[in-house]
N, C-alpha and C positions, 0 to 999 in steps of 0.2 A: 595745839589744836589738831595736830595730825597724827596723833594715836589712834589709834582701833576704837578703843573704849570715850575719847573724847568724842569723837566720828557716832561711835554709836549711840553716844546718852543725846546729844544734838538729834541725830534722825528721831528718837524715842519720842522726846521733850515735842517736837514739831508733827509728828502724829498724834500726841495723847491733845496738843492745841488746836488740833483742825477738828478732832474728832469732839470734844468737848465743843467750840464751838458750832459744829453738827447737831451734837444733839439739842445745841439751846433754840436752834430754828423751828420746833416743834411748839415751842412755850410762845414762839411770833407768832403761831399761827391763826390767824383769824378767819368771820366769814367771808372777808374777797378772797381768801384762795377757794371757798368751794362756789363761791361768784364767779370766779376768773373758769373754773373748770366746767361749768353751765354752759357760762355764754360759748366758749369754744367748742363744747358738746353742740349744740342746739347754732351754732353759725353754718352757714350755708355758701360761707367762703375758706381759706385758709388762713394759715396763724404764719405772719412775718416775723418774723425776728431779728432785730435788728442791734445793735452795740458797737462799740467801738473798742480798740486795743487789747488785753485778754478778756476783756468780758462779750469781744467780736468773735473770738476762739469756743466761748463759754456756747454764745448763739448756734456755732455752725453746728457744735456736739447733737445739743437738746433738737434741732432740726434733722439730723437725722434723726434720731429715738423716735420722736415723734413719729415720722416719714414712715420707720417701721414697726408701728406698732399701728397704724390705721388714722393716724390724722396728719392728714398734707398739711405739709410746713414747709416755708420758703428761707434761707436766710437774706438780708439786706442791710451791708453794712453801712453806718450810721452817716462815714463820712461820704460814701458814692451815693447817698439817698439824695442828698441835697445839691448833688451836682447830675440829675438826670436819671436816677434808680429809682426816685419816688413812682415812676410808673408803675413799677413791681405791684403795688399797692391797688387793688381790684374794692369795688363798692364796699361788698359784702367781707372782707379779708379782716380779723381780727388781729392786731398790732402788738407784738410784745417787745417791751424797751426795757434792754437789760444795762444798766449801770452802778457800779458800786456808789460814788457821791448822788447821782442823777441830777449833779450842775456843769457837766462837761457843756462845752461850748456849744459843740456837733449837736447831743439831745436840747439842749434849750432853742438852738433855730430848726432842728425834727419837730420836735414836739407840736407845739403850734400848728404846724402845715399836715401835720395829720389830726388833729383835733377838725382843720378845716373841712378837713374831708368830710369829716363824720365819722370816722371808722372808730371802734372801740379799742381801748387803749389797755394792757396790762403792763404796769411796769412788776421790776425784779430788782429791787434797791434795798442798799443798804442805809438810807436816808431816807424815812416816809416822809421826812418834812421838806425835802429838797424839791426844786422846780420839778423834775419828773413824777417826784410821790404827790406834788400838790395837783399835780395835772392829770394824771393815770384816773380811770375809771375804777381800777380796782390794782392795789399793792399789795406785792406778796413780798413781804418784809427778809430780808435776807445780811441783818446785821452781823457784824462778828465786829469782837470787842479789840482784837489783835490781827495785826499776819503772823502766818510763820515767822517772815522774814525777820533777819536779828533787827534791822533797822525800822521796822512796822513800813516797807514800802513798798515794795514788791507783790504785785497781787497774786496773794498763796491762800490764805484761810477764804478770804472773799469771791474767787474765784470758785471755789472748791462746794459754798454754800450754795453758790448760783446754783452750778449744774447738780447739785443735790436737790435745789426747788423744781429745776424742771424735769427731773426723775421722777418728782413726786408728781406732778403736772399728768406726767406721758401714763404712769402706772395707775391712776385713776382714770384717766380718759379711757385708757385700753381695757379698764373692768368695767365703767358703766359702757362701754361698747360691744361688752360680752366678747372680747377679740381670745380668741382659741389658738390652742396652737396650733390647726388646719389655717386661720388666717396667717399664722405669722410665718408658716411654710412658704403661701404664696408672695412675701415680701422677700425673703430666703431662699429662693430658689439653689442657690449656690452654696459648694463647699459641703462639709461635712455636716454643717449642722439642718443645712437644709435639709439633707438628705437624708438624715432620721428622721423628719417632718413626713417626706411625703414617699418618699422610697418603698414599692412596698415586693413583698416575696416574688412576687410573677417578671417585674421586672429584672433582677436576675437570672430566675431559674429559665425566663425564655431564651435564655444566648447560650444556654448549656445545651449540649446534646441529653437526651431521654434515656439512659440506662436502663434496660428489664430485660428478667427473661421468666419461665414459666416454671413449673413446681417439676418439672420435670426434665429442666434443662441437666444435661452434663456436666461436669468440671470441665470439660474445656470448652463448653461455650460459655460459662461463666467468667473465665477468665478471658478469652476474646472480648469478653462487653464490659467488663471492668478496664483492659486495657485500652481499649478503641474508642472508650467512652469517658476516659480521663477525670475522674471524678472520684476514683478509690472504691468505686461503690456501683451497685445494682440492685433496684428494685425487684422483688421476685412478685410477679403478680400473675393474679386468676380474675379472667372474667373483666380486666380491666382496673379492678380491686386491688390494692398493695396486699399481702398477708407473708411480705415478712422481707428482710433486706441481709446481703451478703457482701460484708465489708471485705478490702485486703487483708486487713487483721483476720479476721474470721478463715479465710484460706489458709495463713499461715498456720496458725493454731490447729487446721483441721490435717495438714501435710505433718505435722508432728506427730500428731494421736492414731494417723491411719497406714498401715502399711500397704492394704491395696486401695487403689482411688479409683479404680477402672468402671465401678460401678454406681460412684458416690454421684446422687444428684444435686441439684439446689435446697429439695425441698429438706434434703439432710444435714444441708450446712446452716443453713438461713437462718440467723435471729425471727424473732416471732416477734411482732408488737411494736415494731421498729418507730422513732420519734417521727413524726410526722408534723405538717403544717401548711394552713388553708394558703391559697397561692393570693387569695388578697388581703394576707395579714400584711403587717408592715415590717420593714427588712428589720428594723430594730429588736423586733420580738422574737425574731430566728436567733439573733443573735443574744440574745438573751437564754432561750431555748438551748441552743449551743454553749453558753458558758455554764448554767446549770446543771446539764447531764453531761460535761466534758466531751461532747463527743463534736466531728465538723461537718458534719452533713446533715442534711434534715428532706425526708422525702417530703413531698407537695403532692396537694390536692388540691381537685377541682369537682367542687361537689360530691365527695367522695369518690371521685377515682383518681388514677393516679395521674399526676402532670409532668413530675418531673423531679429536680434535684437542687436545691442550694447548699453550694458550700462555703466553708469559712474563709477559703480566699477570694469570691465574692465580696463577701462584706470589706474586706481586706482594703482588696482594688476602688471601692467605691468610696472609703475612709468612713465606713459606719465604723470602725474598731480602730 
């Protein structure tokens, strides 16, 4: 059992079972799931979730997704409810009890005491007929006919169905709630992915210094402001207006082709038409802008004039790339 190929037809064998059992949760589906996804939409409290042992692991996942996708969710495991957690539990708080049998001990003396409540109840079982699916307001059936496990005991396919129901829970709440990806920025604030969310061109280019000079500057005050200005690059502007930009490459190329430079100005070197970009586009789109024309600079605007410079080791440093 400890070849390569034994090793790998086993991992095969117990993917093509979890995912075959995946897809048969769709053929379970009925109208308490889009009852269960209602009442959670339309409550005016939060969704607890509650389980025990991997299906308490299943709960804490779907609680965050949830959390970040726009519906507050709390977890509360099954066994600390009943010893002083039941507090958690607020008037208006919609209850979700996740159990593979739904006759665990812990959910039969839960159950009850949140019924007394009143609170509304979804279970997540693989038992509709078990004490939690007889009790549940609305079941969202989450059978699998096997585990992975070679001995069917270890929760692997069960587990795996759970939190694929509350995928399906979280990614319907987050559409009829119209959640954007400006919402899911503000859950995101951190790391790189936040920061294609909301990061946009100005907050860069403001910590850069301003590189320009005028159609009339010299080579060597072009190369003073490309050097001082550390950025490879200078805007060559009229009137406040870009009308054209003078890379290091562009120097070098021009020191090749010319044997006297004593006279050469910007307005002789300068690219024309240079890529440009509005300072409150989002830093994602620079850098898009920048992988399509190869190039690592991009001038900015502000209302059509000139504001300044992002380049691609901004994006860099902030991990948009």
């Amino acid at each position: 059992m400890n070849t390569v190929s034994s090793i790998l037809s086993l991992a095969k064998s117990t993917i093509e079972l979890e995912s075959k059992a995946i897809s048969n949760l769709s053929k379970l589906l009925t109208d308490d799931f889009a009852n269960a996804v209602k009442l959670i939409y339309n409550s005016k409290g939060r969704v607890i979730i509650t389980g025990i042992g991997k299906s308490a692991i299943i709960a804490n996942k779907i609680v965050a997704t949830l959390n970040s996708t726009g519906t507050p969710a709390i977890f509360m495991h099954a066994a600390d409810a009943i010893h002083g957690d039941l507090g958690l539990i607020l008037k208006d708080d919609v209850v979700i009890c996740i159990s593979k049998s739904g006759n665990t001990p812990e959910i039969k003396v839960l159950v009850p005491l949140i019924k007394n409540a009143k609170n509304k109840m979804i279970a997540i079982t693989g038992n509709k007929d078990s004490f939690l699916g007889q009790q549940a307001d609305f079941v969202l059936n989450a059978f699998v006919a096997q585990e992975a496990c070679p001995n069917n005991l270890a929760p692997t396919t069960s587990t795996t169905a759970q939190l694929v129901i509350g995928d399906a829970l979280a990614v319907c709440l987050l559409e009829i709630r119209g959640f954007s990806s400006k919402d899911f920025a503000k859950y995101h604030p951190g790391g790189a992915l936040g920061k294609r969310l909301y990061l946009r061109v100005n907050d860069l280019s403001s910590q850069n210094m301003k590189p320009q000079v005028g159609l009339e500057a010299g080579l060597k005050e072009v190369i003073v402001e490309i050097t001082e200005k550390m950025l490879g690059v200078t805007a060559v502007i009229d009137n406040d207006e870009i009308v054209g930009i003078i890379t290091d490459g562009d120097l070098r190329r021009m020191l090749t082709k010319s044997d006297d430079i004593t006279q050469i100005k910007a307005k002789d070197i300068m690219g024309t038409n240079p890529r440009r970009i509005a300072e409150d586009a989002m830093a994602v789109d620079a850098m898009e802008l920048m992988e399509e024309f190869g190039i690592s600079q991009l001038l900015v605007e502000k209302n059509g004039k000139y504001a300044g410079v992002v380049h691609l080791h901004d994006l860099i440093k902030e991990g948009i790339i």
